[in-house]
Each structure stands twice: as C-alpha cells, then as structure tokens.
mmCIF file of the C-alpha atoms, coordinates in Angstrom:
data_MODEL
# 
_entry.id   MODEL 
# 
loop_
_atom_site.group_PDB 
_atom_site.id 
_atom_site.type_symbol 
_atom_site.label_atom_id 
_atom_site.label_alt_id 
_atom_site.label_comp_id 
_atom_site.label_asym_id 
_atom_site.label_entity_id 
_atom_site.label_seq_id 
_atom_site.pdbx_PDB_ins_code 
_atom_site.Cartn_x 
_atom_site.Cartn_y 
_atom_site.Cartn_z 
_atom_site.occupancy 
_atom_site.B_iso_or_equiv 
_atom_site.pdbx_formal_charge 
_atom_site.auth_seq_id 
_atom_site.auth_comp_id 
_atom_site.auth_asym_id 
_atom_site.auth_atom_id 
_atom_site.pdbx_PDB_model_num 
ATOM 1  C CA . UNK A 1 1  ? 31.329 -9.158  -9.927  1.00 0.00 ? 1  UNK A CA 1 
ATOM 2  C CA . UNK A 1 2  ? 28.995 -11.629 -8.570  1.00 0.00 ? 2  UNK A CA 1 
ATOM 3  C CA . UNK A 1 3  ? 26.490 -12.950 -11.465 1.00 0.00 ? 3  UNK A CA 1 
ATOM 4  C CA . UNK A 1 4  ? 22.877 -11.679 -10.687 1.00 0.00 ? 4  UNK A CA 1 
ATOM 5  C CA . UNK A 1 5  ? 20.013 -14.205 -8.851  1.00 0.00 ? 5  UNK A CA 1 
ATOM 6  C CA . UNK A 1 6  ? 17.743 -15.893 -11.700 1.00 0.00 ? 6  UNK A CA 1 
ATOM 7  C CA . UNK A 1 7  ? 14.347 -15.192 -11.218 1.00 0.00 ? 7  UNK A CA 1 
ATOM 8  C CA . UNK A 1 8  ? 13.731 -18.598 -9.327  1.00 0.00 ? 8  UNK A CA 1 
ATOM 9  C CA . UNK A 1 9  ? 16.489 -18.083 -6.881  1.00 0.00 ? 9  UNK A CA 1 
ATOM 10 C CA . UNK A 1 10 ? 15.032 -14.483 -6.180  1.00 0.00 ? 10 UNK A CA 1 
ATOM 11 C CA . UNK A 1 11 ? 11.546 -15.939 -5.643  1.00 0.00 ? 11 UNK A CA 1 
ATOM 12 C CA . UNK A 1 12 ? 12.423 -18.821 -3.412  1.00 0.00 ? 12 UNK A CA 1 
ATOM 13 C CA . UNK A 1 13 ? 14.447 -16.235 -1.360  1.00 0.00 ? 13 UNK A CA 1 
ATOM 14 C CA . UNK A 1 14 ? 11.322 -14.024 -1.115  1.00 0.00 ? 14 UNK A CA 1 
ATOM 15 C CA . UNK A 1 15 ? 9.437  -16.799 -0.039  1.00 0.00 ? 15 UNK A CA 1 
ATOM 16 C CA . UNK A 1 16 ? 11.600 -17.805 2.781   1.00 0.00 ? 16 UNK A CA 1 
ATOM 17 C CA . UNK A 1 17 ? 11.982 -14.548 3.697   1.00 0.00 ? 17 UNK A CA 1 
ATOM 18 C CA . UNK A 1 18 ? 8.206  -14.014 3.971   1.00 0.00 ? 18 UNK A CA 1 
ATOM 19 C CA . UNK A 1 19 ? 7.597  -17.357 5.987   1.00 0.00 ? 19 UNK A CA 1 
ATOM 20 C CA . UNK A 1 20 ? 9.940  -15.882 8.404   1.00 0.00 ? 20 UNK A CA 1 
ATOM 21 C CA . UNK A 1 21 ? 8.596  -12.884 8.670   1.00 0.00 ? 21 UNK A CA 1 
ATOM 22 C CA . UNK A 1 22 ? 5.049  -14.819 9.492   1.00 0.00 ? 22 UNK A CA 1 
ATOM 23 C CA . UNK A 1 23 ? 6.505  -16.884 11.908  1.00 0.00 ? 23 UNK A CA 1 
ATOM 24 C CA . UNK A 1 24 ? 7.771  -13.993 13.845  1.00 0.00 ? 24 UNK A CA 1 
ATOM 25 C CA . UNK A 1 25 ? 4.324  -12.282 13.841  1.00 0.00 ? 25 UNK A CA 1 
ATOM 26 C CA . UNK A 1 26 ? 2.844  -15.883 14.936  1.00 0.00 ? 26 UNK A CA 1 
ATOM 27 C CA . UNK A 1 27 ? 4.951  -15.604 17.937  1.00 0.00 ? 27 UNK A CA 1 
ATOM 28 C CA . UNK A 1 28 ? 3.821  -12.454 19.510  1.00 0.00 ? 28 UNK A CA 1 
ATOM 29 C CA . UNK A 1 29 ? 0.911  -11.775 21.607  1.00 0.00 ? 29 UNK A CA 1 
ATOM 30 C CA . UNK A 1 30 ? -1.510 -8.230  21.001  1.00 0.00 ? 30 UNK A CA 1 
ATOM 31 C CA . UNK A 1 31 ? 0.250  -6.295  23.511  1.00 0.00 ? 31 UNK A CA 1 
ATOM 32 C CA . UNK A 1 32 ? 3.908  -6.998  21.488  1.00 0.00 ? 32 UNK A CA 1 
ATOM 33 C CA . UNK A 1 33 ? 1.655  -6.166  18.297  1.00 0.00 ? 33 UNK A CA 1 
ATOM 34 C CA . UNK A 1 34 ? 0.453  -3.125  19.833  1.00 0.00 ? 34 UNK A CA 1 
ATOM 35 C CA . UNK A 1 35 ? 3.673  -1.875  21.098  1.00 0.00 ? 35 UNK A CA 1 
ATOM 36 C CA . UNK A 1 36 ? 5.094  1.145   19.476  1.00 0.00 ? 36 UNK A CA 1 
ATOM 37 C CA . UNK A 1 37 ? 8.884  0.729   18.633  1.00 0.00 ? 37 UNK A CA 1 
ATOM 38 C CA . UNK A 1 38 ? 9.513  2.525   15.217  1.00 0.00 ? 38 UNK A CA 1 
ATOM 39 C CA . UNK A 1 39 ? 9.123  6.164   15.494  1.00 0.00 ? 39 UNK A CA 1 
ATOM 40 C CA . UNK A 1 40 ? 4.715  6.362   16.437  1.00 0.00 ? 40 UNK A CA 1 
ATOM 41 C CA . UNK A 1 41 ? 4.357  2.985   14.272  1.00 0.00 ? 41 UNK A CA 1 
ATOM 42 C CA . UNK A 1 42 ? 3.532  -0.312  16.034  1.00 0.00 ? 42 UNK A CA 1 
ATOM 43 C CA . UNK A 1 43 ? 4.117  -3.614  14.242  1.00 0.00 ? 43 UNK A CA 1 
ATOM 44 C CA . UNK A 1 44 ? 0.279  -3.704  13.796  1.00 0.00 ? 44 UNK A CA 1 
ATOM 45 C CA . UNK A 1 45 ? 1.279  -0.656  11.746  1.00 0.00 ? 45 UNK A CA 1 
ATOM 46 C CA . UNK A 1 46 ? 3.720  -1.628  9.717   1.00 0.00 ? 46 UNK A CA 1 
ATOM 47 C CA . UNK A 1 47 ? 2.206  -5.359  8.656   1.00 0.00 ? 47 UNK A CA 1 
ATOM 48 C CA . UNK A 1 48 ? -1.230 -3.176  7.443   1.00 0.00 ? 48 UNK A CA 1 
ATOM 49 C CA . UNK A 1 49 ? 1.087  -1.140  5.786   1.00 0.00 ? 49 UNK A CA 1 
ATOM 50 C CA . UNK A 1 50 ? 3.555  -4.403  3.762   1.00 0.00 ? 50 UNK A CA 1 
ATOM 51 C CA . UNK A 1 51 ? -0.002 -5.723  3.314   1.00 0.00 ? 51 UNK A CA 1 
ATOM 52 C CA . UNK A 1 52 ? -1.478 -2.832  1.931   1.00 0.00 ? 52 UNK A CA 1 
ATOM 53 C CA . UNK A 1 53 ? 1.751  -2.761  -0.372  1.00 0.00 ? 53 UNK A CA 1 
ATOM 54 C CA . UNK A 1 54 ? 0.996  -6.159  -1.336  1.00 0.00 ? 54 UNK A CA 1 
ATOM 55 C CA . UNK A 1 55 ? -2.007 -6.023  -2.267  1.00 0.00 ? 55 UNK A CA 1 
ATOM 56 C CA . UNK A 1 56 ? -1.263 -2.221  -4.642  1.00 0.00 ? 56 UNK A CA 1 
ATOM 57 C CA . UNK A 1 57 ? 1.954  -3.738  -5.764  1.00 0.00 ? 57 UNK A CA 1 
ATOM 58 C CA . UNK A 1 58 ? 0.738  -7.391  -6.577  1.00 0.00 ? 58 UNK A CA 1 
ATOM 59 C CA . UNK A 1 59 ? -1.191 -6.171  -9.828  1.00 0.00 ? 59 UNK A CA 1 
ATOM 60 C CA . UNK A 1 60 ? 0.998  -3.367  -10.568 1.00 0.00 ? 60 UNK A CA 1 
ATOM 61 C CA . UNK A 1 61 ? 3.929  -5.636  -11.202 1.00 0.00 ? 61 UNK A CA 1 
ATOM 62 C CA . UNK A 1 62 ? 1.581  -8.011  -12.888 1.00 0.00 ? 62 UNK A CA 1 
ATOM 63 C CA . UNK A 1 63 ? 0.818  -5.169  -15.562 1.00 0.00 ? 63 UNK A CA 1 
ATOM 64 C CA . UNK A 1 64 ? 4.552  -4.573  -16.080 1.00 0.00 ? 64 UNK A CA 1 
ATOM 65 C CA . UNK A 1 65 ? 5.191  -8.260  -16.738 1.00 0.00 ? 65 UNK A CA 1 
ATOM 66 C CA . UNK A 1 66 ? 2.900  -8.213  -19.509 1.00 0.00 ? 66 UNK A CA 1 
# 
C-alpha cells in the first residue's frame, strides 16, 4: 500500500491543480464560457458553483481544524 500524501504534498498538489484550472478559464472567450456542455450547466455555471463551494467550505474546514 502506497503511504498517504503529507499535508504539504496534498496542498502543493491542490495548488497546481487550481492554477491549472485558472489558466484554462483564462483561455476562453464568453461565448466558450457561455456554452452549455454538462447536462443544462455552462462553465460559467460550474466556476460560480466551485466558487460558491469555496467560499462555504473555506471556513467550514477552518472550524474543523480547530
């Protein structure tokens, strides 16, 4: 069994993985935003809805911490 990612490995990786994920959304234009492509969701959709997770999830996780 593979030994489990430390905390700063997982962090790093979520990190990259996000400025990735930004650099994608730099590179389209409002009608690629716009377009609908999962289910009746566009990608405007679904970045209001990681942000929106974000932003509940942030503080939540912050409270179990302590």
């Amino acid at each position: 069994m593979a030994d489990p990612a430390t905390k700063d490995e997982l962090l790093n990786q979520a990190a990259r993985d996000y400025k990735a994920f930004h650099e994608a959304l730099g590179g389209l234009n409002e009608a690629q935003m716009s377009e609908v492509w999962l289910g009746t969701w566009s990608v405007k959709d679904i970045v209001a809805h990681i942000s929106g997770w974000h932003r509940e999830m942030g503080p939540a996780l912050e409270r179990l911490a302590r």
